[in-house]
C-alpha positions as CSV (number, residue, x, y, z in Angstrom):
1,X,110.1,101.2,94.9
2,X,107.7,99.4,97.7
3,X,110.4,99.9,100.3
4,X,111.0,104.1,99.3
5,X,107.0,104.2,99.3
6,X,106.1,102.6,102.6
7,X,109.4,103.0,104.3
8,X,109.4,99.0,105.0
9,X,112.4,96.6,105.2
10,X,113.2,93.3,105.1
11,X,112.1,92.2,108.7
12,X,108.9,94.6,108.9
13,X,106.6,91.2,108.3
14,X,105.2,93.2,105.0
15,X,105.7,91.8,101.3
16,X,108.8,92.8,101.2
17,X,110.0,90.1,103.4
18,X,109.0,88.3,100.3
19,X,109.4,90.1,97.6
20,X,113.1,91.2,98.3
21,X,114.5,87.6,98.1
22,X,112.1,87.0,95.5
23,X,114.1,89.3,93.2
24,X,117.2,88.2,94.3
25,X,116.4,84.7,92.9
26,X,115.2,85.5,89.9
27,X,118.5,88.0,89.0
28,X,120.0,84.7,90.0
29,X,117.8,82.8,88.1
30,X,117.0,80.7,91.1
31,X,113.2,80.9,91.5
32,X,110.9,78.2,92.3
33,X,107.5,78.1,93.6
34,X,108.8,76.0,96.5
35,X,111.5,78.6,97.3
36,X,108.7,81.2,97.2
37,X,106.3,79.1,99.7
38,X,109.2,79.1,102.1
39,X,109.9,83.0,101.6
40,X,105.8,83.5,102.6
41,X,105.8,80.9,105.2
42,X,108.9,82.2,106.8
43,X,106.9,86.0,108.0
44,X,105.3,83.5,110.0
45,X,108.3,84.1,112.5
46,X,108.5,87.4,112.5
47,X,107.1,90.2,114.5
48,X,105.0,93.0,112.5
49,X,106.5,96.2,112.6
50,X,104.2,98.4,110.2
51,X,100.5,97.7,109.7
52,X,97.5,96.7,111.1
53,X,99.6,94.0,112.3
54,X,102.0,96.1,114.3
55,X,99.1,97.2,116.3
56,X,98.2,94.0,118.1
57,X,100.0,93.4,121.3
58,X,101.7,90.6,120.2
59,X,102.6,91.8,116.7
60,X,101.3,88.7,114.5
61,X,103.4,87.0,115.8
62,X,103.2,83.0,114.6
63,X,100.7,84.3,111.4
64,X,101.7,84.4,107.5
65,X,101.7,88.1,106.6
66,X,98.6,88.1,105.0
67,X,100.2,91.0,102.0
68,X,103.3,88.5,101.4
């Protein structure tokens, strides 16, 4: 549903760089708080393709997604 509504993808920097493996743990009941923190820390290394984020030069690059 938050992919159809903002057209985002895994690799945008938006939540749903978290939020997609997020789901795929839990249908594998694989979820962890640790695994989570890595999932959120990981947009850290990722340029922002939609959002406020997307407008700066350097696309965020190096910052946590502040929506994940």
């Amino acid at each position: 549903m938050i992919q159809r509504r903002g057209q985002a993808k895994v690799g945008d920097k938006t939540m749903v760089d978290v939020w997609a493996p997020v789901v795929d743990d839990l249908k594998e009941n694989q979820l962890t708080p640790e695994r989570i923190d890595e999932y959120i820390l990981a947009t850290a290394l990722l340029r922002a393709a939609k959002g406020r984020q997307a407008l700066l030069l350097d696309g965020s690059s190096g910052l946590v997604d502040p929506g994940s």
